[in-house]
N, C-alpha and C positions, 0 to 999 in steps of 0.2 A: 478443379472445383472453383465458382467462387462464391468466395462467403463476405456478406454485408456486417459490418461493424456499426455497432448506436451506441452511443457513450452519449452522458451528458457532463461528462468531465474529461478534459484530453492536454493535449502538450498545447502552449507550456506549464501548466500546471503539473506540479511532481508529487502525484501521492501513489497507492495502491493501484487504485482503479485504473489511474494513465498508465503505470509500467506494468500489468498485464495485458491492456487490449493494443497498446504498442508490440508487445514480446507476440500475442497472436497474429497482426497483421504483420511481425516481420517474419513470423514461422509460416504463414501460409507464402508467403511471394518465396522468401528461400527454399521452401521446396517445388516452386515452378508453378503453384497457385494464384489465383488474384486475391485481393483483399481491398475491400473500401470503406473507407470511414465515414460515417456524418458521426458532427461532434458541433460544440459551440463552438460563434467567433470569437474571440478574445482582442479586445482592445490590438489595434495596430494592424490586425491580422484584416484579409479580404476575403470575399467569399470563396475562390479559387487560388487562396495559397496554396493549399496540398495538391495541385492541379487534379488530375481526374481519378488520381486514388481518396482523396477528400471530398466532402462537400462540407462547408466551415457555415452554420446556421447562426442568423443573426438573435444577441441576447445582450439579456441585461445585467446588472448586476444584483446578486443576493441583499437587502439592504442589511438584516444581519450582520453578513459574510459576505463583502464585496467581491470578492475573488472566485467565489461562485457563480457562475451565470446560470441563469435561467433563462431557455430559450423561448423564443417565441412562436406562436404559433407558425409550424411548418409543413403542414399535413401535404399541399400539393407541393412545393418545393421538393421536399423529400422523395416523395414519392413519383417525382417526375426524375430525379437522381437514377433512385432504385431500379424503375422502368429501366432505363440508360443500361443501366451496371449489370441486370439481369439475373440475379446473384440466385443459388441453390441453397441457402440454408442463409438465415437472420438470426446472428449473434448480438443480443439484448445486454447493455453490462449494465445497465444502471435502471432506477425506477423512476425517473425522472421523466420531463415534458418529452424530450426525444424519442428515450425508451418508450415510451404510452405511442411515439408515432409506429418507430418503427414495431412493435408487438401488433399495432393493428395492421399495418401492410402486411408482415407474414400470415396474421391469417386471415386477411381478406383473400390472400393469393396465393394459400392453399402452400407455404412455404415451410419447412421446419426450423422448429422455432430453438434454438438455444437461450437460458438468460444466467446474467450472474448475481449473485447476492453477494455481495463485500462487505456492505456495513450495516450495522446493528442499529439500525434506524431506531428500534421502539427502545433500546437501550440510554440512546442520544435522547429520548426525550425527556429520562428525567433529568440528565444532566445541562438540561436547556428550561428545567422548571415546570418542564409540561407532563409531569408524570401517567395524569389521565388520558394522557392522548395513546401509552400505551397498545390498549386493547386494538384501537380504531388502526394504528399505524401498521399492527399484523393482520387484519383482515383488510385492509389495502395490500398488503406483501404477499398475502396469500393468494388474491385474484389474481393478481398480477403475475406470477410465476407458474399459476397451475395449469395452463395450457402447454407450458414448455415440454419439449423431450428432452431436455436435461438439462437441470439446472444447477451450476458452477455455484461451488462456494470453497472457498479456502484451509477453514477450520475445521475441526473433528467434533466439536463441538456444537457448534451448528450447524454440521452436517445433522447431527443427531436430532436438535430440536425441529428442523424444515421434516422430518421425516416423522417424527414424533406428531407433528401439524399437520400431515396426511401427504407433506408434498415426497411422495417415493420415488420420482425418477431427481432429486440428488444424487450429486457425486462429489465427490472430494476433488479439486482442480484449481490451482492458484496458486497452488505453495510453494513452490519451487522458487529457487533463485539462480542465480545466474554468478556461478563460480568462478568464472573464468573474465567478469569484468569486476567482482569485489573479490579481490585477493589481497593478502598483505605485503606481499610484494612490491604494493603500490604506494609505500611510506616513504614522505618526501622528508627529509630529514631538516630541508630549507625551509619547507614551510610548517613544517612541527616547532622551529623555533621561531619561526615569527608568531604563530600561537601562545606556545607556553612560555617562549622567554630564556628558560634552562634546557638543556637535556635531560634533565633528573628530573622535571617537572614535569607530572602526572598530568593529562589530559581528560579530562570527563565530558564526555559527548553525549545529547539530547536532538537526535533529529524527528521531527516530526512537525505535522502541520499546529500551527500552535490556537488551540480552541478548545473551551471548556468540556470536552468528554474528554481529552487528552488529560483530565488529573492533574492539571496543572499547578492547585493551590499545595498538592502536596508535594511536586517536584521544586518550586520553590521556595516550599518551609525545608525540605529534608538537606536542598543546595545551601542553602545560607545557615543551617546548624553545622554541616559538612564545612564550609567553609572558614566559620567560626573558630575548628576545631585543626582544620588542613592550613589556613595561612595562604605563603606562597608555596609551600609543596604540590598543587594544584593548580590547572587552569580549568575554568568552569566554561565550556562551550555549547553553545545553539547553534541549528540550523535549521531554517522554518520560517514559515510568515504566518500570519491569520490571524484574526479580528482579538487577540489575545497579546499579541507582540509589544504594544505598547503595556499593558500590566504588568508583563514580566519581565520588562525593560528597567521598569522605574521600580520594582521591588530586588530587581539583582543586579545593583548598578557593578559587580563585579563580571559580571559574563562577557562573556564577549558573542555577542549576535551576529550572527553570518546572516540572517534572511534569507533569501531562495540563491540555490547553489545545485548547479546543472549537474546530470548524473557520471559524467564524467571527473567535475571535482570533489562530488559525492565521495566517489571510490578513493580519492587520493584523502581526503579528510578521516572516512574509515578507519583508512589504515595509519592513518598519522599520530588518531589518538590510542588512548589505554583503556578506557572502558567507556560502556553504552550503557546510559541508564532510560529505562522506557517505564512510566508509571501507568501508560493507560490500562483502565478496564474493562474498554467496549472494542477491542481489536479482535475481527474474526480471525484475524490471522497471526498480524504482526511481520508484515515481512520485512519494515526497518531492521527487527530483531535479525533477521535472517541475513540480511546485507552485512549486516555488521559483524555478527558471527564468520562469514565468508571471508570478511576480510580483517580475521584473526582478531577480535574483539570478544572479553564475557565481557557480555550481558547481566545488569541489574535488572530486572522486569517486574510488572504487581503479577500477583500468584493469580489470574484473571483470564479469560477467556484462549484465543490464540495464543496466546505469550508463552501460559507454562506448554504446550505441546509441541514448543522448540525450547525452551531453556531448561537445562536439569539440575536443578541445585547442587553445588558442589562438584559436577563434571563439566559445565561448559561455562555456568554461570550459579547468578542466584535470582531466587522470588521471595518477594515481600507481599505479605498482605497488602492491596489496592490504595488502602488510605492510611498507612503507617509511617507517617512521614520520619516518624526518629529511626527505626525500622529501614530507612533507604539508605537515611544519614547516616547508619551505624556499618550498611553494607559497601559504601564506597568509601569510607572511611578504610573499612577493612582490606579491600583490594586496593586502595592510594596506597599503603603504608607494607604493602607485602606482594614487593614484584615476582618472584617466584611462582609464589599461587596466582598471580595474575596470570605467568607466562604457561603455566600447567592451562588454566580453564582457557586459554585462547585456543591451544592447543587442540584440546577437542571442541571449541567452537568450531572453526575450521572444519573439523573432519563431518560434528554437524550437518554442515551446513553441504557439507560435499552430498553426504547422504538424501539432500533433495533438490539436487541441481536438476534445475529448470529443461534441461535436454530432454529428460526421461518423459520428464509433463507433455513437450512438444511435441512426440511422438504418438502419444496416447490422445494427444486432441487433435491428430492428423487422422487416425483411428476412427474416434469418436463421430467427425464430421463425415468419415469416408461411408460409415454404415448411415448415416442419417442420408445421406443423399444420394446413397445406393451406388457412387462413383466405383467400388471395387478395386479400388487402387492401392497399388503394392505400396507399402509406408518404407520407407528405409530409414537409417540412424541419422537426427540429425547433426550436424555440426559440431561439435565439442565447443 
């Protein structure tokens, strides 16, 4: 088979969207398939870094959210790629200026069409002050997905409502994680003390991109009452960047800011700290939550969308109301000061988090593409 990838978000940028259509372009070539990417160029990058499994489209920056790019117009570009690449089915992850390209080359040419929904776009609007824009933002979401023969979405939750919206060829696809590169196994004990300073000092980890639907006024009201109350028995850690980093730079001059941190010292930061507090409430999925679980982490998360459909209060982690900042304050307080029930809900983090490793999803989307494109090919297990 091969199958065309259109992102309008891709490496190096580290969020949702890049570590699933990476994980599908490396499950289609590991199993002896092609895979091609169009994606934006990113500052430094050329049109043919990713040589002819890439094509890197020229963009600009979000002014918002500089780190965003918005591409520019690429209709023949692209599509003088695609031609090249010859691809049997277009895989759509995003709604963006790319996506809008590649959704019209499939079905100008009579292609099947996959796409993904990852984020809660009409969610973000109110958290961006545009609350009205709402209605308008789900019937752009809706055109846009309704030609698909399936369309990816992570959560159970919005599985529910895209289907509820009439769009019925959803599937649940996304959620899995990757067990076997976040493990706790991976705690550098060298660098857990250049973090916290002590051994005995509790580590509190926040990864995520850092921007106002991420909750962020109540992760650093709940951190600085936390801290108030923890002292030095705690290190308070970030990892993340986005048009928000300086605000909650200069409101928590205790933290310590890592900014963007590749997925490889991803894993070893995991597993380094003690717990993961995640307050957003517009995550279809949440699969920070799930990395970190993986690699022997509870989870503090808001009681909100993706979140609680991996976190179980009291067996792996806990959930707070979305905007209860003393409510956060009071649950990392509680697991800083009682390593035992820490080391119990890691525990079944962990086994969590084992229950949706990524392997099982990559077989089922080896499936999914083989009946779309009529290949008839035998799927075998992939890789552990």
């Amino acid at each position: 088979m091969r199958i065309a990838l259109i992102t309008d978000t891709y490496a190096p940028q580290v969020n949702g969207v890049t570590t699933v259509v990476r994980r599908i372009a490396e499950t289609m070539r590991g199993a002896g398939h092609s895979a091609a990417v169009v994606a934006p160029r990113y500052p430094g990058q050329s049109r043919d870094d990713g040589g002819s499994d890439e094509l890197r489209v020229r963009s600009l920056p979000f002014p918002p959210y500089p780190s965003i790019r918005l591409s520019l117009p690429a209709n023949r570009g692209v599509a003088r790629y695609l031609d090249g690449f010859a691809p049997d089915l277009l895989h759509v992850a995003t709604e963006g200026p790319l996506g809008v390209v590649g959704r019209r080359y499939a079905l100008r040419h009579g292609l099947p069409l996959v796409t993904s929904f990852h984020t809660d776009f009409p969610k973000y609007a109110r958290h961006y002050g545009t609350p009205w824009l709402e209605p308008l933002v789900w019937r752009w979401l809706l055109r846009f997905h309704r030609p698909a023969r399936l369309i990816h979405t992570p959560g159970e939750a919005v599985w529910k409502e895209l289907r509820r919206r009439g769009l019925e060829r959803a599937v649940l696809w996304g959620r899995g994680v990757d067990v076997e590169h976040f493990r706790p196994y991976r705690r550098d004990i060298g660098w857990r003390r250049w973090l916290a300073g002590g051994d005995d000092t509790v580590v509190v980890l926040h990864v995520g991109r850092l921007a106002p639907e991420k909750n962020l006024d109540v992760l650093v009201e709940a951190w600085a009452k936390a801290h108030a109350v923890l002292g030095q028995r705690a290190t308070f850690v970030i990892a993340g960047e986005g048009p928000s980093s300086r605000s909650v730079t200069s409101r928590l001059r205790f933290v310590r800011q890592l900014g963007f941190v590749d997925r490889e010292a991803l894993a070893r930061l995991y597993a380094s700290a003690d717990l993961c507090v995640l307050p957003s409430s517009t995550e279809t999925c949440g699969l920070v939550a799930l990395e970190a679980m993986a690699s022997g982490l509870p989870v503090v998360a808001a009681d909100a969308g993706g979140l609680r459909e991996s976190v179980r209060p009291n067996l792996n982690g806990l959930l707070v109301p979305p905007h209860d900042a003393q409510g956060f304050c009071d649950a990392i307080v509680a697991l800083a000061l009682d390593a035992p029930r820490r080391r119990t809900l890691a525990r079944a983090a962990r086994l969590t988090a084992e229950g949706r490793n990524s392997r099982v999803e990559n077989e089922e989307l080896l499936r999914q593409y083989a009946a779309l494109t009529g290949a008839g090919i035998e799927v075998k297990p992939c890789a552990a």
